[in-house]
N, C-alpha and C positions, 0 to 999 in steps of 0.2 A: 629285213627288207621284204616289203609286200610289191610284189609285181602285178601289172594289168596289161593288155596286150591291147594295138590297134594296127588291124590294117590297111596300106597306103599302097599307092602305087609309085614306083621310082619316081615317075615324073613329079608327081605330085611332092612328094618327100623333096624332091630336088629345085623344086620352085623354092620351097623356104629354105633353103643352105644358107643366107645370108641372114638370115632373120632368127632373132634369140626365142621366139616361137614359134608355132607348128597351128594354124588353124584348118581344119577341116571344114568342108562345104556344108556339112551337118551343123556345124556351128551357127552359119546364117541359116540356115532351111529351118532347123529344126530347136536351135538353142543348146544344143550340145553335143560331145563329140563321141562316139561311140566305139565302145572299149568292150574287150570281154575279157571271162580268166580262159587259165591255160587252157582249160577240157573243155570251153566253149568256140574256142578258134576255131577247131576242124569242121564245126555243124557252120558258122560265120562263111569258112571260103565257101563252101556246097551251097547255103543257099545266097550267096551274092555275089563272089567271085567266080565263079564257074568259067572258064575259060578267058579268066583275064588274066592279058600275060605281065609279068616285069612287077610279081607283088613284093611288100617288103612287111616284115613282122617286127613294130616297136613294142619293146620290152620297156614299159614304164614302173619306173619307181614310186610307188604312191606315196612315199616318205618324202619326197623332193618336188610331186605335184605341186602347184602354185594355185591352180584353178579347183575350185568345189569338186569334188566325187561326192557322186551319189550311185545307188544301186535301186536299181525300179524295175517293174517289172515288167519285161518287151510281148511284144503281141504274139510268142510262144507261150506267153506265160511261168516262163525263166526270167531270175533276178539277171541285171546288166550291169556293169559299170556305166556309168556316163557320166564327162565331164563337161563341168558348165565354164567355159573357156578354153581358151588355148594351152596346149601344152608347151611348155616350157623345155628347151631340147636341153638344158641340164635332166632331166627326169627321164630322158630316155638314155638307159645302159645299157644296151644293147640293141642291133639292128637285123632283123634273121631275114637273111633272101629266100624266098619262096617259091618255090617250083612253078614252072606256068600251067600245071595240071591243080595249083592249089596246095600240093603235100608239101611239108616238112621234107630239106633236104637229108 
């Protein structure tokens, strides 16, 4: 099992509880929804979550994704995950709450 990560925030996570996917805002804005692997999460909270409280860390299964992965490359010039659709909340196995400073509890 290959994992990818996306950050959400509770609320946002808890809008879609009833719904069999997960679409992020990046999906309309942008066309897809933005993932990273494990060693790119911590540089992801520092430059976007910086003091956003109530984060959640989805552990996505790319084996059970439903929507295109692709990996491109972001304006650091690091390869990304990016999905072209929604996630499919069988694909998420795990759900990590995230400190409101950003860290890994």
């Amino acid at each position: 099992m290959s994992r990818i990560y996306h950050v959400v925030t509770a609320a946002d996570w808890a809008k879609a509880d009833k719904q069999s996917t997960y679409e992020a805002a990046s999906l309309h804005t942008e066309g897809f929804i933005h993932a990273s692997e494990r060693s790119q999460v911590g540089g992801v909270l520092s430059r976007y979550y910086a003091n956003v409280p109530d984060l959640l860390l989805l552990h996505i299964d790319t084996d059970r994704l439903t929507s295109e992965l692709r990996y491109e490359v972001s304006t650091n010039h690091e390869l990304f995950p990016h999905i072209y659709g929604p996630i499919n909340r069988d694909a998420v196995v795990e759900i990590e709450k995230l400190t409101d400073t950003g860290q890994d509890h």
